[in-house]
Every structure is written in structure tokens, then in C-alpha cells.
C-alpha positions as CSV (number, residue, x, y, z in Angstrom):
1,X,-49.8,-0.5,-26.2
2,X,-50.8,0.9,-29.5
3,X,-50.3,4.9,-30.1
4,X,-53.2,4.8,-32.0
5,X,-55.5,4.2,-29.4
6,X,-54.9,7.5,-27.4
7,X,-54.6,9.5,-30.3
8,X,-58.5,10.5,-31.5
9,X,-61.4,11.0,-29.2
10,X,-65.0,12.6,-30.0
11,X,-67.2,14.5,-28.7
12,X,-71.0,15.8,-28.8
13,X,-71.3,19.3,-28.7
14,X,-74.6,20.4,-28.3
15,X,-76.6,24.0,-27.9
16,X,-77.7,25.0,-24.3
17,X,-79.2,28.0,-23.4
18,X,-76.1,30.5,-23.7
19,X,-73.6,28.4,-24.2
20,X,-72.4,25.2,-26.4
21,X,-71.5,22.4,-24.2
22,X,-69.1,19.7,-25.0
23,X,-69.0,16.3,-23.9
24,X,-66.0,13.7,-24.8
25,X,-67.3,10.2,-25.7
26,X,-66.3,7.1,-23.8
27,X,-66.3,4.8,-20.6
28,X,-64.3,6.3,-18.3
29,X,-64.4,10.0,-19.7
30,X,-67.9,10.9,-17.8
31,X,-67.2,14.6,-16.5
32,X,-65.0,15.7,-19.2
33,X,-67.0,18.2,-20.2
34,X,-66.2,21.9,-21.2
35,X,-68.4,24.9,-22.6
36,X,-67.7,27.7,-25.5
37,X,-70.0,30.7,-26.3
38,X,-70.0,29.5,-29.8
39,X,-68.8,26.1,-31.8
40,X,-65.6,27.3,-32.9
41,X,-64.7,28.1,-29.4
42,X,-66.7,24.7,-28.4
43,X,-64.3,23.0,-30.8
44,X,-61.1,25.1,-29.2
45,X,-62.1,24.1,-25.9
46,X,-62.7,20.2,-26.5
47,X,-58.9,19.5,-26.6
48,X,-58.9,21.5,-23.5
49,X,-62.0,19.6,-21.8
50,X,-59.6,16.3,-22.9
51,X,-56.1,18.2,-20.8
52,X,-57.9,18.7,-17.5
53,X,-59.8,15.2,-17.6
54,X,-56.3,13.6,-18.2
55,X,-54.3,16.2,-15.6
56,X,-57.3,15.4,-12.9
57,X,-56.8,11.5,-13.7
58,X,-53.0,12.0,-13.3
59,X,-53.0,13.9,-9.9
60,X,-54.9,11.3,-8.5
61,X,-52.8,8.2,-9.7
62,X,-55.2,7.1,-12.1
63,X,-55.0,5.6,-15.5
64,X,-55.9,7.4,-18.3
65,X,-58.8,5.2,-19.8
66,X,-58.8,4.8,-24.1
67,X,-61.4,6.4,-25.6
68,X,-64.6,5.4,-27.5
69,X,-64.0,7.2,-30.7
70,X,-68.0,7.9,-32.5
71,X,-67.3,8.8,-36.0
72,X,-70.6,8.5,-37.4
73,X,-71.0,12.3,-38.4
74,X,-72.6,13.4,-35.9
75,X,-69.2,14.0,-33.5
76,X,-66.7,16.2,-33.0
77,X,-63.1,14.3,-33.2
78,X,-60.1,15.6,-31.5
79,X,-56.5,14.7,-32.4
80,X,-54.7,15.7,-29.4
81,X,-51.1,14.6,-31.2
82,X,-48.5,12.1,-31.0
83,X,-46.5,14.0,-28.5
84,X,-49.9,13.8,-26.2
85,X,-51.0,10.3,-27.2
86,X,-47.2,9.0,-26.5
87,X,-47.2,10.9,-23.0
88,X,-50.5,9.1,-22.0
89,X,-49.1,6.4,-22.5
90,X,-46.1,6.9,-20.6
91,X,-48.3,8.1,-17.5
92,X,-50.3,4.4,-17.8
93,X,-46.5,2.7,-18.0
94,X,-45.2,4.6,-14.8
95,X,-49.1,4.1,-12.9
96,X,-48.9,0.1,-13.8
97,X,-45.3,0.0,-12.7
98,X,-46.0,2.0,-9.8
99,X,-43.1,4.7,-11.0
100,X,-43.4,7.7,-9.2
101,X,-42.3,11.3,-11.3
102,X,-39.6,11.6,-8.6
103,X,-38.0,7.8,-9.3
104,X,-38.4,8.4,-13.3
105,X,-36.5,11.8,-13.1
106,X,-33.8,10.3,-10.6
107,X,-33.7,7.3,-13.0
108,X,-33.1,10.0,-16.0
109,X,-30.8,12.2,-14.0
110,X,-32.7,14.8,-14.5
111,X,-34.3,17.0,-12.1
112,X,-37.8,17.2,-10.8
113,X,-38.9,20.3,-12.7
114,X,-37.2,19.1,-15.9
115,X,-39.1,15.8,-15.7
116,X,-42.4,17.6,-15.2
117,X,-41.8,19.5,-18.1
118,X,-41.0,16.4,-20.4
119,X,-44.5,15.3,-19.3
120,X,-46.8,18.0,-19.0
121,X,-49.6,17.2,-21.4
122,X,-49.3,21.5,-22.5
123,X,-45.9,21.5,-23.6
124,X,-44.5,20.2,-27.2
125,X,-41.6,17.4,-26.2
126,X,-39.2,15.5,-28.2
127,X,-39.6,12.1,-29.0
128,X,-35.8,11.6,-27.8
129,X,-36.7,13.0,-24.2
130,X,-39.8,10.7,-24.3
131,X,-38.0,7.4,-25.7
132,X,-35.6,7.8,-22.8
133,X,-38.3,7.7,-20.4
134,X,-39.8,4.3,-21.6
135,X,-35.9,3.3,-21.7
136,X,-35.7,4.5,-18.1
137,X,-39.0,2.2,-17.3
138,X,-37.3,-0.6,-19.7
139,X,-39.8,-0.2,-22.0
140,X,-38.3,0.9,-25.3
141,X,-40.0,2.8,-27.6
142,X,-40.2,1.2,-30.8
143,X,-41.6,2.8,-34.0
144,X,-43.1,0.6,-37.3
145,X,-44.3,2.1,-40.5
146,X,-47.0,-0.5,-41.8
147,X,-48.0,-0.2,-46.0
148,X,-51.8,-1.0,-45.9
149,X,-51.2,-3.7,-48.0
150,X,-49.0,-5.4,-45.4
151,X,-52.1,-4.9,-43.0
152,X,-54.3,-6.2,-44.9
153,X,-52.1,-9.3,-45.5
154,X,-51.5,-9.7,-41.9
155,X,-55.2,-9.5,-40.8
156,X,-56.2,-12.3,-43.7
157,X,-53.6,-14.6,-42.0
158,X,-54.6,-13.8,-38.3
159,X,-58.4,-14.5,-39.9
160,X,-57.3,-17.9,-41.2
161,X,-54.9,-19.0,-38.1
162,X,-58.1,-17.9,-35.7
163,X,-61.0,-19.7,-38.1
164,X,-59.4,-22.7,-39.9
């Protein structure tokens, strides 16, 4: 799993008749919609729209799909945050693993309501609380700072291993 690809989603925001209505791009983000009487609170209320998709998703056991990111000028994009975009991916771990909130905070030693606020999508948590759930999961979080130039590099030899 790659942070990157929970980290940025768009969305159309368009006029209605008294209100702006916003829409977050993507397979699997139908019905994430929200509404703002004008586009800075349209814009406010996108990250918002993207919350009660993924909360809804959660509740019902459901993987939280990755988005189609449109940035051709005409969308919105929304950063939701590393904190967010590492605790969607912990929800997909403990969903594919079949890791219940209860077994991951008794894993922890934690309680309940502590684990609940280590993942709820509306509260700012430390990357130590959430690399001791992946290590709970035995999943360890593992951090690498790339130079571009090493990217680059990298991709040119996955190019030539995949074509010659």
C-alpha cells in the first residue's frame, strides 16, 4: 500500500439552484456528495463530504476504495492529510485481515474508547500511536524518502527489465 494513493481526491463542484453541490470523483465514491451556500463553504465541506463517505464505508465493514484523482483544472482537490490517508489505510489492513476495533485495542492494551480515538478520521493522531497499530496487525509501518532523481532512475530500469 502506497500513502500516496489515499492522500488527494477531487471533486466537481457545481452551481444548483441555491446551493453549490459537490461531488468527489471516483469508482466507488458514488454518493459522496455534500452542498455549501457558496464555493468557499463548498470547498470547506468537500473534506467533510470525503469524512462521512469513509465513516459510512467503515460502519458497515467496508473498504475504503482509492480515489480517481481529475486534475485537469476543472476539479476541486482535497488533501485530507497524512494522518487521514495513514488511517484509511489502517481501516483496509484490519477489514482484509478481518481485525475487529475491539481485537486491535486488546492487541494494543489499550481500551476501547482509546483505540476509537487513535482512529477516528476527526481527530489529529500521532504517527507513534498509528505505527503501533500496523505493529499490532504485524504490518510495520515503514517510511522512505525518495530524491526524484532516484525515481526516475528506478522507473528507466523497471522500463527496460519490462521491455527488453
Amino acid at each position: 500500500m502506497d500513502i500516496n494513493d489515499y492522500l488527494k481526491y477531487s471533486a466537481s463542484i457545481r452551481k444548483g439552484d441555491r446551493f453549490f453541490i459537490i461531488s468527489i470523483d471516483g469508482n466507488g465514491w458514488e454518493g459522496a456528495l455534500s452542498q455549501g451556500r457558496d464555493m468557499e463553504e463548498a470547498r470547506m465541506m468537500a473534506k467533510e463530504a470525503i469524512y462521512d463517505y469513509i465513516e459510512g464505508l467503515v460502519e458497515f465493514k467496508k473498504r475504503v476504495p482509492v480515489p480517481t484523482v481529475i486534475d485537469d483544472g476543472s476539479r476541486f482537490i482535497i488533501d485530507v492529510g497524512y494522518d487521514t490517508a495513514l488511517k484509511i489505510m489502517l481501516r483496509n489492513t484490519m477489514i482484509d485481515m478481518m481485525v475487529r476495533p475491539a481485537e486491535l485495542a486488546r492487541r494494543l492494551k489499550v481500551s476501547n474508547q482509546r483505540l476509537n480515538s487513535i482512529l477516528s478520521f476527526r481527530k489529529t493522531t500521532g504517527l507513534n500511536a498509528l505505527a503501533d497499530c500496523f505493529n499490532a496487525l504485524g504490518k510495520p509501518l515503514s517510511i522512505t524518502l525518495w530524491d526524484q532523481r532516484q525515481i526516475n532512475s528506478n522507473l528507466s530500469e523497471i522500463t527496460k527489465k519490462e521491455y527488453f
